[in-house]
N, CA, C and O atoms as CSV, one atom per row, in Angstrom:
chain,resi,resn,atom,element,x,y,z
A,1,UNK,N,N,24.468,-1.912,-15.546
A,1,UNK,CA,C,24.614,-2.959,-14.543
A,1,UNK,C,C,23.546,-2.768,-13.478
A,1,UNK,O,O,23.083,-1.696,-13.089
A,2,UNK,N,N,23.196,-4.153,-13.023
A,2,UNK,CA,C,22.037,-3.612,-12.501
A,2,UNK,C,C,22.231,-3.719,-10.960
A,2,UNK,O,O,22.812,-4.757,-10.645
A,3,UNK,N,N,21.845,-2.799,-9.777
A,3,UNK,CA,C,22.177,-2.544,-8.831
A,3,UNK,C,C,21.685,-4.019,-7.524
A,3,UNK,O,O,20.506,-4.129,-7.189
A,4,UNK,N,N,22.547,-4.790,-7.075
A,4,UNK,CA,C,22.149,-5.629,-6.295
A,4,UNK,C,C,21.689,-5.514,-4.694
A,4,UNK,O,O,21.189,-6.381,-3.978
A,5,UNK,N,N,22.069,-4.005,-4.365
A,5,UNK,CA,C,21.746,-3.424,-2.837
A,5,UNK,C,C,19.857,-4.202,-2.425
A,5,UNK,O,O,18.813,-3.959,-3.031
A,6,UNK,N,N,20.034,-4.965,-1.426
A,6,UNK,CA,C,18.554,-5.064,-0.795
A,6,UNK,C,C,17.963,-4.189,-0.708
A,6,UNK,O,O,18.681,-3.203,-0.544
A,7,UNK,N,N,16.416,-3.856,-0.738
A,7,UNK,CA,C,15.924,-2.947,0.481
A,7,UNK,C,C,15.530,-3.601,1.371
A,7,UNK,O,O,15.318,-4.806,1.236
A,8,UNK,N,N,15.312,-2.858,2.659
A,8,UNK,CA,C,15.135,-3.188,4.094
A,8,UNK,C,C,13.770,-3.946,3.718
A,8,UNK,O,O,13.361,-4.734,4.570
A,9,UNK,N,N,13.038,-3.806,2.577
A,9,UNK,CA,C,11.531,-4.272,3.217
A,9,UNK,C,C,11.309,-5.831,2.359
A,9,UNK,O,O,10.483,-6.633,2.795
A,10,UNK,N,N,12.047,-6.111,1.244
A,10,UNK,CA,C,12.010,-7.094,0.389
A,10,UNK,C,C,11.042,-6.829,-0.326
A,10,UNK,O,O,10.730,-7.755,-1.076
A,11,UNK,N,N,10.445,-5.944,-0.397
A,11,UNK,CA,C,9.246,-5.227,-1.688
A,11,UNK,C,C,10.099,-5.406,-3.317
A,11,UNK,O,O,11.309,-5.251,-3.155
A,12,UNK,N,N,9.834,-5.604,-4.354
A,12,UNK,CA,C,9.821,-5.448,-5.710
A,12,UNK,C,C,9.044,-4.465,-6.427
A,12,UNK,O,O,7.916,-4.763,-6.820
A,13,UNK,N,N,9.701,-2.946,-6.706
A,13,UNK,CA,C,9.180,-2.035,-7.580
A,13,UNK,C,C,8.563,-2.122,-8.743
A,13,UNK,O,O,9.319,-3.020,-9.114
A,14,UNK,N,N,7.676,-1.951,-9.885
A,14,UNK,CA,C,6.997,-1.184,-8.869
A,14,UNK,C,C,5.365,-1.483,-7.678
A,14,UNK,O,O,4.335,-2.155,-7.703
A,15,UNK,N,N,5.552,-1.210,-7.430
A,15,UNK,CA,C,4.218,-0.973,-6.549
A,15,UNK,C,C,2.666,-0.341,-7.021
A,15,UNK,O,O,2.468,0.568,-7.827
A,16,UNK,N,N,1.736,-1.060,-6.313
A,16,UNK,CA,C,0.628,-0.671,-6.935
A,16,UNK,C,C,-0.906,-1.186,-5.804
A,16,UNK,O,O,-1.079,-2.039,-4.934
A,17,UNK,N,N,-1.643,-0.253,-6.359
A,17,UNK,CA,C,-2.747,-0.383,-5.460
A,17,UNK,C,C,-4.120,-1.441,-5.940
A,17,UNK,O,O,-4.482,-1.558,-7.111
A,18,UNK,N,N,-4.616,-1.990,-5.036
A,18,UNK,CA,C,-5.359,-3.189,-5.434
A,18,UNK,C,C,-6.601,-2.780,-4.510
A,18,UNK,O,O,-6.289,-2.516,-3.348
A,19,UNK,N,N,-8.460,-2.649,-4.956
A,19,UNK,CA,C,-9.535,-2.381,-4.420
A,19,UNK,C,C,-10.084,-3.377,-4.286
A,19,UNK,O,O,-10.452,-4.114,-5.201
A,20,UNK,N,N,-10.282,-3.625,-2.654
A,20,UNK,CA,C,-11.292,-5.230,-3.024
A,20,UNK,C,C,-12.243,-4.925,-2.028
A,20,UNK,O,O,-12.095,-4.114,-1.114
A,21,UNK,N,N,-13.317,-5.690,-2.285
A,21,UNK,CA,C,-14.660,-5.262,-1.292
A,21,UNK,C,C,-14.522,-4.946,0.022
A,21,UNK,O,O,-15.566,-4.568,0.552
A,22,UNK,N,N,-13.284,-4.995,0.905
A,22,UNK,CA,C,-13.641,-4.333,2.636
A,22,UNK,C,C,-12.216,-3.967,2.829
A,22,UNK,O,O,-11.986,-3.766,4.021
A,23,UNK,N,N,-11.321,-3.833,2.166
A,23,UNK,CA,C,-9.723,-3.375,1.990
A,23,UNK,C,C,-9.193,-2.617,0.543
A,23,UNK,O,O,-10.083,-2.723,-0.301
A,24,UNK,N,N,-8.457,-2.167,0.222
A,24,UNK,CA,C,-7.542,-1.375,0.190
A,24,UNK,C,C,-5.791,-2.403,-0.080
A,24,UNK,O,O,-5.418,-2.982,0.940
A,25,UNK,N,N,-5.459,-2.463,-0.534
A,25,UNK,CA,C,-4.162,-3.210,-0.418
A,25,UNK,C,C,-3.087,-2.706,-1.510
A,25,UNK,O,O,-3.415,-2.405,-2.657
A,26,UNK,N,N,-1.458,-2.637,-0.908
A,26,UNK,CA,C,-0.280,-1.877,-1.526
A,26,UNK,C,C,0.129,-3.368,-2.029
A,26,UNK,O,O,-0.198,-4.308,-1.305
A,27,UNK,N,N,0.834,-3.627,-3.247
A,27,UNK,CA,C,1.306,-4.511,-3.536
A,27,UNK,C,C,2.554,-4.497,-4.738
A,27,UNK,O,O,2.578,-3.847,-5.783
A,28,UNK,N,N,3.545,-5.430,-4.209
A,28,UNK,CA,C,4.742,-5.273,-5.528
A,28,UNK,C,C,4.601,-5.917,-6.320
A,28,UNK,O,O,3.790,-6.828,-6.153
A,29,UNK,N,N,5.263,-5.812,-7.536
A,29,UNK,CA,C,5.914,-6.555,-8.369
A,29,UNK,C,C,5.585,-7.921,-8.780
A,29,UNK,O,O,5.071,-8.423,-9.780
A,30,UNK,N,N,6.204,-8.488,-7.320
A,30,UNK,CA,C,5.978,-9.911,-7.303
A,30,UNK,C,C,4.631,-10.616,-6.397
A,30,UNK,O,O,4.424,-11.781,-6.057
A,31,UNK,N,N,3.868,-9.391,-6.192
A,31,UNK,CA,C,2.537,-9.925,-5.472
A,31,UNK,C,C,2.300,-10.430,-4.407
A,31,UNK,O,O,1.496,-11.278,-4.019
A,32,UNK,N,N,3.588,-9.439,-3.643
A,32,UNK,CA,C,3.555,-9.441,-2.151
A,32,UNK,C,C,2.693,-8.197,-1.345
A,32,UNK,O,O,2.837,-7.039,-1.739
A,33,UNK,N,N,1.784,-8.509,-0.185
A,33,UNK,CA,C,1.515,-7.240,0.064
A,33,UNK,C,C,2.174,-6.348,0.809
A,33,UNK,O,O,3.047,-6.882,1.493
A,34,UNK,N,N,2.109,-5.487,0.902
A,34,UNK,CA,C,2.789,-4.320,1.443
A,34,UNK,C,C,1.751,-4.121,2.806
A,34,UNK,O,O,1.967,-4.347,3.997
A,35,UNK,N,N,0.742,-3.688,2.220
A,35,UNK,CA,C,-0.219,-3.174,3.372
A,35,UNK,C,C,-1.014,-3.519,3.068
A,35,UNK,O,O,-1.044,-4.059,1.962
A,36,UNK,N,N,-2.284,-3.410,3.947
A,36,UNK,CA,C,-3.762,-3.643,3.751
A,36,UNK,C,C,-4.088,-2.596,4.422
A,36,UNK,O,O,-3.694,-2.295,5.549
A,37,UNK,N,N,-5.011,-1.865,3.558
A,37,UNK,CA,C,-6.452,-0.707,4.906
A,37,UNK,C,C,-7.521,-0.959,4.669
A,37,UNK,O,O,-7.774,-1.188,3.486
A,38,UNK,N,N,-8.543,-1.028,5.593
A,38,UNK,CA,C,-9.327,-2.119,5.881
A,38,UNK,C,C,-10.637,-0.833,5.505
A,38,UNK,O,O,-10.717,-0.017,6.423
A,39,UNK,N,N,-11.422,-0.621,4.568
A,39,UNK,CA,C,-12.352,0.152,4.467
A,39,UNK,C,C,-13.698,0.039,4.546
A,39,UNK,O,O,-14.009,-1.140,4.371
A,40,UNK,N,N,-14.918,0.945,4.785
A,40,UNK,CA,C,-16.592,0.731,4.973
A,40,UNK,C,C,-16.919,1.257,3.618
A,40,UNK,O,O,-16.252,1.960,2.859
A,41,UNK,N,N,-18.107,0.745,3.499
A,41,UNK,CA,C,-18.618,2.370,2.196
A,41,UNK,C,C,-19.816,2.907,3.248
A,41,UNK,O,O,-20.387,3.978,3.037
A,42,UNK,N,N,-20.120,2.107,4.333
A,42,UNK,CA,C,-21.160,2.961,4.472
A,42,UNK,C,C,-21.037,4.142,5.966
A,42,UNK,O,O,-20.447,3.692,6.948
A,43,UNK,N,N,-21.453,5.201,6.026
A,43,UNK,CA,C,-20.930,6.016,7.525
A,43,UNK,C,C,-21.065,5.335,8.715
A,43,UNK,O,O,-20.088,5.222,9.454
A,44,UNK,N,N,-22.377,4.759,9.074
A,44,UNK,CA,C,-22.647,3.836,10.297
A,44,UNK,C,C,-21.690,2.367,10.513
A,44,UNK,O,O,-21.231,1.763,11.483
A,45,UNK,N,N,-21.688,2.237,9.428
A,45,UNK,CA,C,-20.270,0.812,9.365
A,45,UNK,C,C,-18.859,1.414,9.394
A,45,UNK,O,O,-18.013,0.720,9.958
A,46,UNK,N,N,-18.575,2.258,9.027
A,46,UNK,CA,C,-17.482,3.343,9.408
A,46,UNK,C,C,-17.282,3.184,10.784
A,46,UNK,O,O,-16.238,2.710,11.232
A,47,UNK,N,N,-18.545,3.678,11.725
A,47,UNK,CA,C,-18.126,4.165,12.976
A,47,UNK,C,C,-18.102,2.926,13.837
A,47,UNK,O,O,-17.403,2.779,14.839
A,48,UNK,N,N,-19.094,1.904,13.240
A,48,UNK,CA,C,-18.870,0.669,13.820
A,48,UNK,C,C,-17.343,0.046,13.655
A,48,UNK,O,O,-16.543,-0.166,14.566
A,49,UNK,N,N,-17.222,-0.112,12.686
A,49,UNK,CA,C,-15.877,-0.990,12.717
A,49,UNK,C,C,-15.109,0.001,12.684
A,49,UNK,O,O,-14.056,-0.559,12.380
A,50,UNK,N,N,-14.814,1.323,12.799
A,50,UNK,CA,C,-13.608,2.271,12.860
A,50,UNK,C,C,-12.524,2.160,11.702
A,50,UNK,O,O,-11.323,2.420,11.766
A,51,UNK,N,N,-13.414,1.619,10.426
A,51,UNK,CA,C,-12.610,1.871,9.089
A,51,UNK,C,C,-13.236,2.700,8.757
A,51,UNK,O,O,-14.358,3.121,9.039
A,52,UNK,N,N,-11.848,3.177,7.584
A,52,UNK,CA,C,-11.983,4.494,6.819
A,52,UNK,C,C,-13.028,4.413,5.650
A,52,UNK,O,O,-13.491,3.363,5.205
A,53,UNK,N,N,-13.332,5.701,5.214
A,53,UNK,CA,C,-14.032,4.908,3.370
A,53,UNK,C,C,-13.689,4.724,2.625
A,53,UNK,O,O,-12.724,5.456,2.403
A,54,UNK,N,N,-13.927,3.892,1.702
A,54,UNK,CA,C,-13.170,3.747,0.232
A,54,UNK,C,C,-12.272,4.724,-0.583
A,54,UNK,O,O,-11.366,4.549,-1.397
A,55,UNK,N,N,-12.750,5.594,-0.159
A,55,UNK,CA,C,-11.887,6.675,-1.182
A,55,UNK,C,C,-10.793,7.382,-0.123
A,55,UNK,O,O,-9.845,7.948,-0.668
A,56,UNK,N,N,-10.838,7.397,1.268
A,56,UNK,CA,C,-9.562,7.447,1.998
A,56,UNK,C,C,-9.110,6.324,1.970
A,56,UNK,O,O,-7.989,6.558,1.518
A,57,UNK,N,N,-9.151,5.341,2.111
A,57,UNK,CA,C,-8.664,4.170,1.816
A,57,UNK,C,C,-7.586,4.093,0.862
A,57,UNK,O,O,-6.455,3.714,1.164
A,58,UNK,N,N,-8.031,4.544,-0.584
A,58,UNK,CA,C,-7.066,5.088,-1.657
A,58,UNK,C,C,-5.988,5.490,-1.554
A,58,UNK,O,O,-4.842,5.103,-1.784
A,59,UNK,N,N,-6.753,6.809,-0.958
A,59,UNK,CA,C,-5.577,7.977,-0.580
A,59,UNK,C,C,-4.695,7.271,0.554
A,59,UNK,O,O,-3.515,6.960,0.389
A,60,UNK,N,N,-5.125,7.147,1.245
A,60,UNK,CA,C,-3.855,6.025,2.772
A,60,UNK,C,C,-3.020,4.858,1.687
A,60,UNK,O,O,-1.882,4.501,1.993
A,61,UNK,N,N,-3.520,4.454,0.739
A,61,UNK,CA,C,-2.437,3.747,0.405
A,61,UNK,C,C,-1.659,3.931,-0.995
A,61,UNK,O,O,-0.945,3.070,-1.507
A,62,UNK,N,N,-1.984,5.478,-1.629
A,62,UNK,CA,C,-0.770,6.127,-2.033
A,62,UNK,C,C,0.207,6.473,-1.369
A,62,UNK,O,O,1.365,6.505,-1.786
A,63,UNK,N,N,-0.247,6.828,-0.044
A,63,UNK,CA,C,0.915,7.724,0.492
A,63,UNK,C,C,1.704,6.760,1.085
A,63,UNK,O,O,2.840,7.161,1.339
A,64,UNK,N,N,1.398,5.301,1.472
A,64,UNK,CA,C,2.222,4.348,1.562
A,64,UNK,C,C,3.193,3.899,1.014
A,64,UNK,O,O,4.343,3.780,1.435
A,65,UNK,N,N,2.387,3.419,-0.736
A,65,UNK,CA,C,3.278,3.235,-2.005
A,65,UNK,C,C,4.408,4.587,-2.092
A,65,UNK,O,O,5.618,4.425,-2.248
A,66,UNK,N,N,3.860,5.681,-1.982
A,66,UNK,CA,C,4.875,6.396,-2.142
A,66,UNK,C,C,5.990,6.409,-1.357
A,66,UNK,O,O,7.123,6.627,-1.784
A,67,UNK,N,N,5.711,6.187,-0.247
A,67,UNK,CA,C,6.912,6.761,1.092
A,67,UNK,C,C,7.590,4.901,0.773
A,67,UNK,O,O,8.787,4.666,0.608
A,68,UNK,N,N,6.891,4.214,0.761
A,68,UNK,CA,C,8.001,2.985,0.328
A,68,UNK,C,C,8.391,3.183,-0.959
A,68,UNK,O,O,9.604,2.999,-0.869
A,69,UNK,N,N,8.129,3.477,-2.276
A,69,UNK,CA,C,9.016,3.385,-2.980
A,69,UNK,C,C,10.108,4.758,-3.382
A,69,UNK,O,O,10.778,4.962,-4.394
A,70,UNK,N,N,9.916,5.699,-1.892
A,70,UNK,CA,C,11.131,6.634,-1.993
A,70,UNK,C,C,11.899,5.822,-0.898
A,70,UNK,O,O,13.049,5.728,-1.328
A,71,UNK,N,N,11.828,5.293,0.115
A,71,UNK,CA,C,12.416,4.491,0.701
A,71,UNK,C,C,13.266,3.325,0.282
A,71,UNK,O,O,14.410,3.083,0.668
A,72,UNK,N,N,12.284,2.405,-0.857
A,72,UNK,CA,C,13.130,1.575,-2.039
A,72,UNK,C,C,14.046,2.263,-2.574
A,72,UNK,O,O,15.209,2.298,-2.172
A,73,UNK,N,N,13.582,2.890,-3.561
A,73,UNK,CA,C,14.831,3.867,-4.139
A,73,UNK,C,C,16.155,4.373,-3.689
A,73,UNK,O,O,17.258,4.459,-4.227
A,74,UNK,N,N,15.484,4.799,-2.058
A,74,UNK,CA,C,16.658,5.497,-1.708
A,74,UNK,C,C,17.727,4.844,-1.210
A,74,UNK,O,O,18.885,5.258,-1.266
A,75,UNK,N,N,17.239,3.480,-0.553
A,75,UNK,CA,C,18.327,2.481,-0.288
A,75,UNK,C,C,19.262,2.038,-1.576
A,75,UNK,O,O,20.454,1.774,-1.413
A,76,UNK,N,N,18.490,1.964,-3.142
A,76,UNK,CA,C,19.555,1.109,-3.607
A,76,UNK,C,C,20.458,2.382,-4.389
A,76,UNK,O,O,21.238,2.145,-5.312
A,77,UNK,N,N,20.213,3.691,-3.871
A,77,UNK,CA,C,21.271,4.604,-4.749
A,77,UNK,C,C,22.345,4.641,-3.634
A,77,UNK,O,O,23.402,5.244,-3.815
């Protein structure tokens, strides 16, 4: 039976990460976003616009996907 409990965020598991030319983006299921992180590739555009680089970028939005879908989870047990 399948569990009808909401989660707080209206996200659809699972979750997944999407690379597009100046972001970073968390997204569910149903192709909602979760987050966006807004990334440079280059160091001087880094410090200008105060985004991260592509490959922290990544990493910032595993640890997103993750902490929301232990958060998902943990609401519907």
């Amino acid at each position: 039976m399948a569990d009808d409990t909401p989660n707080p965020f209206g996200l659809s598991l699972p979750l997944r990460i999407v690379q597009l030319e100046e972001a970073v983006k968390v997204m569910d299921s149903g192709d909602r976003v979760a987050a966006y992180i807004y990334i440079a590739a280059g160091q001087e555009r880094q410090i200008q616009t105060k985004r991260v680089s592509p490959a922290e970028g990544v990493e910032s939005a595993k640890v997103i996907a993750r902490a929301l879908t232990d958060a998902i989870a943990g609401s519907s047990s």
